[in-house]
C-alpha positions in Angstrom: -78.0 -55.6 -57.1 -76.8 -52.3 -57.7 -76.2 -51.4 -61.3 -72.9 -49.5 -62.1 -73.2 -46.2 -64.3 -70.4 -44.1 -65.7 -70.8 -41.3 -63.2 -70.7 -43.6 -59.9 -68.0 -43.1 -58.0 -65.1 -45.6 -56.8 -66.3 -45.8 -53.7 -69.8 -47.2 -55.2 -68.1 -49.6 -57.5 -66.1 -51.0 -54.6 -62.8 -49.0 -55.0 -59.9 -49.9 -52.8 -60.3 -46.9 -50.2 -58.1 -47.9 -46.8 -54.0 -47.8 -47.5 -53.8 -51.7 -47.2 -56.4 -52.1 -49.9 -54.9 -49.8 -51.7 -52.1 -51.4 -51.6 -53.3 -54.3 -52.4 -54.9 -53.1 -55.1 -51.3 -51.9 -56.7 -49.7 -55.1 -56.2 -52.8 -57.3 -57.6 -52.3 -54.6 -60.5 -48.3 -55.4 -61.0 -48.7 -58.8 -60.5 -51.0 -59.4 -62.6 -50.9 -56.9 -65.2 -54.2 -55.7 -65.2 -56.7 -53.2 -63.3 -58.0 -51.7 -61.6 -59.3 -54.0 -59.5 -62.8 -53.7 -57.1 -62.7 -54.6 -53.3 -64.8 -58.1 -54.9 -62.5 -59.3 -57.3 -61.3 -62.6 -56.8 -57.9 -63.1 -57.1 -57.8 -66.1 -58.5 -60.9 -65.6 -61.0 -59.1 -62.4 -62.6 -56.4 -65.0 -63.7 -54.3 -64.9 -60.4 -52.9 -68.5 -59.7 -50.6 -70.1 -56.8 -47.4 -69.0 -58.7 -48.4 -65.7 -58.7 -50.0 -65.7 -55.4 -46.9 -66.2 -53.8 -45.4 -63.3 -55.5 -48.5 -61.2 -53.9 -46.9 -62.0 -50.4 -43.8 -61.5 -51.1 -44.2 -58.0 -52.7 -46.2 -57.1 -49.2 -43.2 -58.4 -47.7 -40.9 -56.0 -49.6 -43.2 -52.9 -49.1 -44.2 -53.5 -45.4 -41.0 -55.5 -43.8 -43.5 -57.7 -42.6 -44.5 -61.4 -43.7 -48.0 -62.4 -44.5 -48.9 -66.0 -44.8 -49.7 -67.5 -48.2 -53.0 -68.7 -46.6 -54.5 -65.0 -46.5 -54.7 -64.9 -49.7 -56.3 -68.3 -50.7 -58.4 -68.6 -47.6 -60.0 -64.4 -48.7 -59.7 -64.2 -52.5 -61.0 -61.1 -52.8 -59.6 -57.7 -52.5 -61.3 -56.8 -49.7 -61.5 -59.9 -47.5 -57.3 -60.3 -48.4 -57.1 -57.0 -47.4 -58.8 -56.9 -44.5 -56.8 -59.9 -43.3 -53.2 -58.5 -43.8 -54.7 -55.6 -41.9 -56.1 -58.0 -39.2 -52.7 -60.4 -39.4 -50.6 -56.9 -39.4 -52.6 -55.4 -35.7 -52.3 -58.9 -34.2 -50.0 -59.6 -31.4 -46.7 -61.8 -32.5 -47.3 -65.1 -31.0 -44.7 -65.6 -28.6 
């Protein structure tokens, strides 16, 4: 385990880094009032709940144009596995 010091960087800690987590990271933060938030939070243990979940997608919705499902979210919990699946969800072909 790695212990964090005052003069690590983000990147070290786990800072959000790509544009989606980034992203992410901004609408965890307005959503649930709180932050910054590390690519292993958990949504749901930083006091994130289905309610407020739902506002999550929809506020990715609203920046992107583009839905993501509600499952995402509960099925990756943390920053970076959410992320990493919007990304994922966001490259994949439409199904037809």
């Amino acid at each position: 385990m790695v212990e964090v010091t005052e003069d690590m960087s983000g990147a070290e800690r786990g800072a959000p880094h790509t544009p989606t987590q980034i992203m992410v990271a901004e609408i965890w933060e307005k959503v649930l009032d709180q932050g910054p938030f590390t690519l292993t939070d958990d949504f749901f243990e930083v006091g994130g709940h289905s309610l407020l979940a739902t506002q999550v997608v929809s506020l990715i919705r609203r920046e992107t144009g583009r839905r993501v499902p509600l499952r995402l979210l509960i099925e990756g919990p943390t920053l970076e596995e959410f992320a990493n699946a919007v990304e994922v969800h966001f490259t994949s072909p439409s199904p037809s």
